[in-house]
MDTraj code that builds the backbone (N, CA, C; nanometers):
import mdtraj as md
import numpy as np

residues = "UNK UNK UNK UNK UNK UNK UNK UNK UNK UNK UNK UNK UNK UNK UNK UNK UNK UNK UNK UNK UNK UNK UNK UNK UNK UNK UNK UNK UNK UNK UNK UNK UNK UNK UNK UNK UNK UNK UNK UNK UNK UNK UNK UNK UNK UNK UNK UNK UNK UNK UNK UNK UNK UNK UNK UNK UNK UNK UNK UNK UNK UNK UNK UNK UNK UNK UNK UNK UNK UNK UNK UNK UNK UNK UNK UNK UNK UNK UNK UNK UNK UNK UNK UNK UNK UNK UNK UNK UNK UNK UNK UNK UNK UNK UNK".split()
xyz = np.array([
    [13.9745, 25.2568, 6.6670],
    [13.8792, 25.1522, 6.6978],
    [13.7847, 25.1949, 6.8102],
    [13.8257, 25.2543, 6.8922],
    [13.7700, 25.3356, 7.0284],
    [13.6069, 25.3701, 6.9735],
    [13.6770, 25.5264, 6.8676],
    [13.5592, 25.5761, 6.8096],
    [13.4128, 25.5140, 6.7423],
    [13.4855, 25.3823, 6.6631],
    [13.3806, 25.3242, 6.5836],
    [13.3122, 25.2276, 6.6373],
    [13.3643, 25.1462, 6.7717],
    [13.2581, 25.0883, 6.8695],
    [13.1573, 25.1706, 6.9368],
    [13.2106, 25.3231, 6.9842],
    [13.1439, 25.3792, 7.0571],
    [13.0455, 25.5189, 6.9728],
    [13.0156, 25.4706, 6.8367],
    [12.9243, 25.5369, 6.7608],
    [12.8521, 25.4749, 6.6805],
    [12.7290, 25.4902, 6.6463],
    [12.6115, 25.4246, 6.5569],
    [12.6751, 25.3690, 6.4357],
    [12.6188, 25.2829, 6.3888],
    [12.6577, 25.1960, 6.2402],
    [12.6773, 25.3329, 6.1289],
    [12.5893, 25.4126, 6.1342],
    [12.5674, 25.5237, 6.0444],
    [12.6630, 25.6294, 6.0536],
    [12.6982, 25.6288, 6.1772],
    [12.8064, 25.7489, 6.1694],
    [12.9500, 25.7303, 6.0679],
    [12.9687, 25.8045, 6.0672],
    [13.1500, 25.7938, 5.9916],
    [13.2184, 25.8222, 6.0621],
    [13.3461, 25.7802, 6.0865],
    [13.4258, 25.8268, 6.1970],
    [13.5668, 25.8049, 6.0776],
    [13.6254, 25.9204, 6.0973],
    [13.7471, 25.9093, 6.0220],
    [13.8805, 25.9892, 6.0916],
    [13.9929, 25.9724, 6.0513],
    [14.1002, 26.0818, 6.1449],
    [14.1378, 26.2119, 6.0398],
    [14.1044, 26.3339, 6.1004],
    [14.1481, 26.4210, 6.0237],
    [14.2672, 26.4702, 6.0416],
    [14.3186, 26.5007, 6.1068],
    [14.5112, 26.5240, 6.1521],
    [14.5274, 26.4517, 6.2010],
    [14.6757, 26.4600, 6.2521],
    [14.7264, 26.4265, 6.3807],
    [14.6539, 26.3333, 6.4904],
    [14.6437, 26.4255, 6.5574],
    [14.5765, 26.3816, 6.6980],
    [14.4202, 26.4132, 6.6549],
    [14.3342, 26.4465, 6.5615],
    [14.2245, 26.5219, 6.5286],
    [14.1539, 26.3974, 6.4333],
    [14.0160, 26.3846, 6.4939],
    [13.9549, 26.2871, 6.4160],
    [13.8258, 26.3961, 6.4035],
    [13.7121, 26.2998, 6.3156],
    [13.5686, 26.3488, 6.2408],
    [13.4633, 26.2533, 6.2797],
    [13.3852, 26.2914, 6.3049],
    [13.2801, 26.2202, 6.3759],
    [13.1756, 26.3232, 6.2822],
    [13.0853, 26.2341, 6.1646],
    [12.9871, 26.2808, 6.0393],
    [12.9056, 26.1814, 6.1096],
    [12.7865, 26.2627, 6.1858],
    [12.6496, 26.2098, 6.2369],
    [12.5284, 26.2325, 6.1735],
    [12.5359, 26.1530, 6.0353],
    [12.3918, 26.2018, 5.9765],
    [12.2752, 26.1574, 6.0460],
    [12.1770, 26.2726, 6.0053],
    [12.0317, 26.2831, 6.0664],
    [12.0365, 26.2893, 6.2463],
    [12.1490, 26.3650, 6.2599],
    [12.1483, 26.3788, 6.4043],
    [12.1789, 26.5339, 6.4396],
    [12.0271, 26.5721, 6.4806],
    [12.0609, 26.7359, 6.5517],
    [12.1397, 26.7866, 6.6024],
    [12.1864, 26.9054, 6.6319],
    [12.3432, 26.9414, 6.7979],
    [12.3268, 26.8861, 6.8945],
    [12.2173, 26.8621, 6.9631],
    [12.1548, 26.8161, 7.0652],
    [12.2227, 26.7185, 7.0542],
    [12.1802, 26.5979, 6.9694],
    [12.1941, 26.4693, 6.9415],
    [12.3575, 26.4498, 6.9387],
    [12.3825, 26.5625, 6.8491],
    [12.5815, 26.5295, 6.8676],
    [12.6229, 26.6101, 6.9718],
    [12.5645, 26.6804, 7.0380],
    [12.6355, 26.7191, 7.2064],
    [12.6469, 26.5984, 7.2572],
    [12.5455, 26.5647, 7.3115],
    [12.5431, 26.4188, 7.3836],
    [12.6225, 26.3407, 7.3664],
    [12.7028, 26.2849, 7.2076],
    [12.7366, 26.1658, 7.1524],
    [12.8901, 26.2167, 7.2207],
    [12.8804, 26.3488, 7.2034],
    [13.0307, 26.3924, 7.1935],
    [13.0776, 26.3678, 7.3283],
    [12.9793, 26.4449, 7.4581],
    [12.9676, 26.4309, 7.5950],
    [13.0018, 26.2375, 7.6660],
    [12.9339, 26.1891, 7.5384],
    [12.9426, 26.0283, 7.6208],
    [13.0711, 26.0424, 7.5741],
    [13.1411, 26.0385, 7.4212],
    [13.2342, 25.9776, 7.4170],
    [13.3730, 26.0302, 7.5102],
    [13.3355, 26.1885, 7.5368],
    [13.4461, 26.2389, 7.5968],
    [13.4410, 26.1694, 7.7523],
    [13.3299, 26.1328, 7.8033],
    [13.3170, 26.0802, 7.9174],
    [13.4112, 25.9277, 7.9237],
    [13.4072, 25.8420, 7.8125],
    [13.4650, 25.6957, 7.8121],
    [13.5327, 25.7036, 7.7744],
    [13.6304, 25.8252, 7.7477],
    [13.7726, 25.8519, 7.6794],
    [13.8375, 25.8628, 7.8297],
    [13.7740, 25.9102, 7.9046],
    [13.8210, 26.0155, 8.0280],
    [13.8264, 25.9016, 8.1706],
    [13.7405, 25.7835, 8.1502],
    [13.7274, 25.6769, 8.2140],
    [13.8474, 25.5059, 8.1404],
    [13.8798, 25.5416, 8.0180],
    [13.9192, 25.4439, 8.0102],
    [14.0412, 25.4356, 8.0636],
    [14.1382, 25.3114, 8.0237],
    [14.2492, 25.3005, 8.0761],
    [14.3244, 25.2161, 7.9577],
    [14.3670, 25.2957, 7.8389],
    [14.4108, 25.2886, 7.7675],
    [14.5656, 25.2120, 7.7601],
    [14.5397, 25.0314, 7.6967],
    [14.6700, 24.9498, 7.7443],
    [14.8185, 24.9958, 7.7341],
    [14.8273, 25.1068, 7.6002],
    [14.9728, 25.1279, 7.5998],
    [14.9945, 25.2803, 7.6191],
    [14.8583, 25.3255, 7.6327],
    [14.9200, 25.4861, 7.7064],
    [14.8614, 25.5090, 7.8089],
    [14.7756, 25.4205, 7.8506],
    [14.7042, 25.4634, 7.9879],
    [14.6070, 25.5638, 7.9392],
    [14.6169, 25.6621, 8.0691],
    [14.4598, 25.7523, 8.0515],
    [14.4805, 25.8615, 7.9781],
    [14.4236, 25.9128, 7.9100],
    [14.3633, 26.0108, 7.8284],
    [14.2390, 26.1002, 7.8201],
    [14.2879, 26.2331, 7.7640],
    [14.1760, 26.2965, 7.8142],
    [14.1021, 26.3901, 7.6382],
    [13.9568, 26.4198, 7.5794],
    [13.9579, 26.4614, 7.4534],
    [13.8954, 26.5318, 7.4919],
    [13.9141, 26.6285, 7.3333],
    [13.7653, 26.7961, 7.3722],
    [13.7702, 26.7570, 7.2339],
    [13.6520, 26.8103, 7.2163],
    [13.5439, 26.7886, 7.1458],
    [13.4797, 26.9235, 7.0972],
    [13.4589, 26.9753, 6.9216],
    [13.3948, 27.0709, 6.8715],
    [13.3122, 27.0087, 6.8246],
    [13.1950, 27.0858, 6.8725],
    [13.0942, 27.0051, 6.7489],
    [12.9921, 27.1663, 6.7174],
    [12.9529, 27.0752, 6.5855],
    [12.8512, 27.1946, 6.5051],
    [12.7632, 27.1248, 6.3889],
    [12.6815, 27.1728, 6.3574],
    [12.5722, 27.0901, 6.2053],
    [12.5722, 27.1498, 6.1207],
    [12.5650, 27.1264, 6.0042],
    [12.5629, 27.1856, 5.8738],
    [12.3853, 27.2880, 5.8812],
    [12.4605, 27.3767, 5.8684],
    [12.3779, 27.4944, 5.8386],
    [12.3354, 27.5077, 5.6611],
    [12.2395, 27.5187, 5.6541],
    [12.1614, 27.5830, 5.5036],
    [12.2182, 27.6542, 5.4350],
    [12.3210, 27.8119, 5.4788],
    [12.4332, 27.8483, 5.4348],
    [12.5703, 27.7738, 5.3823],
    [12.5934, 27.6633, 5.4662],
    [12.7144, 27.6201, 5.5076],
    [12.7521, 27.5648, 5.3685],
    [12.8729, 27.5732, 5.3413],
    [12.9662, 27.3938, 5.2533],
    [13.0438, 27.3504, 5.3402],
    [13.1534, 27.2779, 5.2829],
    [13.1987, 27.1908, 5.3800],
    [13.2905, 27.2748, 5.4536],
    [13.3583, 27.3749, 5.3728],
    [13.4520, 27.4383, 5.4298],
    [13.4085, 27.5427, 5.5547],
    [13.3274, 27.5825, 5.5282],
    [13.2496, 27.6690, 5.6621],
    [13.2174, 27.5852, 5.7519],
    [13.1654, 27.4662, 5.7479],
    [13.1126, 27.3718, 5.8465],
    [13.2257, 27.3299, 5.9253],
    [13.3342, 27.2875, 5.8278],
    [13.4845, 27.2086, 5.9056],
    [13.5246, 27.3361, 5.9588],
    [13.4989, 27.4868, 5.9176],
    [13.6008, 27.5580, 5.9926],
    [13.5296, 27.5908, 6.0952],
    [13.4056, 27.6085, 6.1518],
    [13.3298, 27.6353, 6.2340],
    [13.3780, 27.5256, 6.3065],
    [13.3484, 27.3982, 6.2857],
    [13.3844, 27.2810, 6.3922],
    [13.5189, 27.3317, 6.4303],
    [13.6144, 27.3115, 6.3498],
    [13.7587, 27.3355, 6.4237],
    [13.7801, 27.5031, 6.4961],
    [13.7016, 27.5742, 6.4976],
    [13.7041, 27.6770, 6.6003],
    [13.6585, 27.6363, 6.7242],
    [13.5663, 27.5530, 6.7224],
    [13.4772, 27.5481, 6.8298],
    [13.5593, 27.4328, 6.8829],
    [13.6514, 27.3652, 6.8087],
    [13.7386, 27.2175, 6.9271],
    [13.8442, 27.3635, 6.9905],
    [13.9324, 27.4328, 6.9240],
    [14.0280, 27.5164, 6.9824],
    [13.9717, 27.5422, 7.0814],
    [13.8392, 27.5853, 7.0662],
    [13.7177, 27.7194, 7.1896],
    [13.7470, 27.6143, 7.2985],
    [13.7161, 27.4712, 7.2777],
    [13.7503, 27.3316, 7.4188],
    [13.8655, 27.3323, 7.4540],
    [13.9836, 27.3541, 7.4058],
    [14.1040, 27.3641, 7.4173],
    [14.1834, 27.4284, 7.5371],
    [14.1210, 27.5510, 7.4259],
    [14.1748, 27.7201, 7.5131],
    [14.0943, 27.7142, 7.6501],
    [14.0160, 27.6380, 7.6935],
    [13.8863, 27.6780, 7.7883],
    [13.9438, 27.5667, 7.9191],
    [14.0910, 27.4770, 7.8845],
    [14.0989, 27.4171, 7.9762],
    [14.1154, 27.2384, 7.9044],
    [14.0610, 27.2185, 7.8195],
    [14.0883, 27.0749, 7.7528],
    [13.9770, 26.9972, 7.8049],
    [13.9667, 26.8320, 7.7666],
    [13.8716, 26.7175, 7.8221],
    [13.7174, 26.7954, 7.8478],
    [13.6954, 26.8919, 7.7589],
    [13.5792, 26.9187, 7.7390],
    [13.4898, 26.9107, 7.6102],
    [13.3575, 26.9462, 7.5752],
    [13.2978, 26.9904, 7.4403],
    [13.2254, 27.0844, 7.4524],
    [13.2871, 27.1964, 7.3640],
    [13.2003, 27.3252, 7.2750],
    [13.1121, 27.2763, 7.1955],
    [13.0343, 27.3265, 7.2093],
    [12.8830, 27.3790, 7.1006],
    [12.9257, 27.5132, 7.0554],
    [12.9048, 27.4865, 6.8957],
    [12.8850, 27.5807, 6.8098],
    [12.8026, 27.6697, 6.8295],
])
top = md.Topology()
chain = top.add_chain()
for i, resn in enumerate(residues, 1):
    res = top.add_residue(resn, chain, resSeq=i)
    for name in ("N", "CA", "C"):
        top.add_atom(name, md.element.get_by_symbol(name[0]), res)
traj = md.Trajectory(xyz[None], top)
């Protein structure tokens, strides 16, 4: 619920694993999903979550490239959340 208040009507927000959700920002540049990613990791990092308290997310993000299908696109994104990971956590990589 977090996700889908704190993203545009247009976006999709769905959970892909586990702990791993999808944030599909059509007609929105890297730029445009750095930022989205940056706020949300920011009000993830500020909230105070009632039954677990605080929490902290990283964030991969990347855009579909002219080359790309889905599978290059999702695997590019999920390199680039590990790249937030490995780098320390409660951050976001750009592709």
């Amino acid at each position: 619920m977090f996700l889908t208040t704190n993203t545009r009507v247009t976006d999709t927000v769905g959970r892909w694993g586990g702990e791993e959700f999808l944030i599909i920002s059509a007609n929105a540049g890297l730029s445009d999903a750095a930022r989205l990613a940056e706020r949300l990791r920011s009000e993830i990092d500020a909230h105070d979550f009632p039954t677990v308290g605080k929490m902290t997310a990283s964030f991969g993000v990347t855009c579909f490239e002219p080359e790309d299908d889905v599978v290059t696109m999702i695997s590019r994104a999920d390199m680039t959340l590990y790249a937030a990971k490995h780098a320390g956590r409660n951050r976001v990589e750009v592709a």
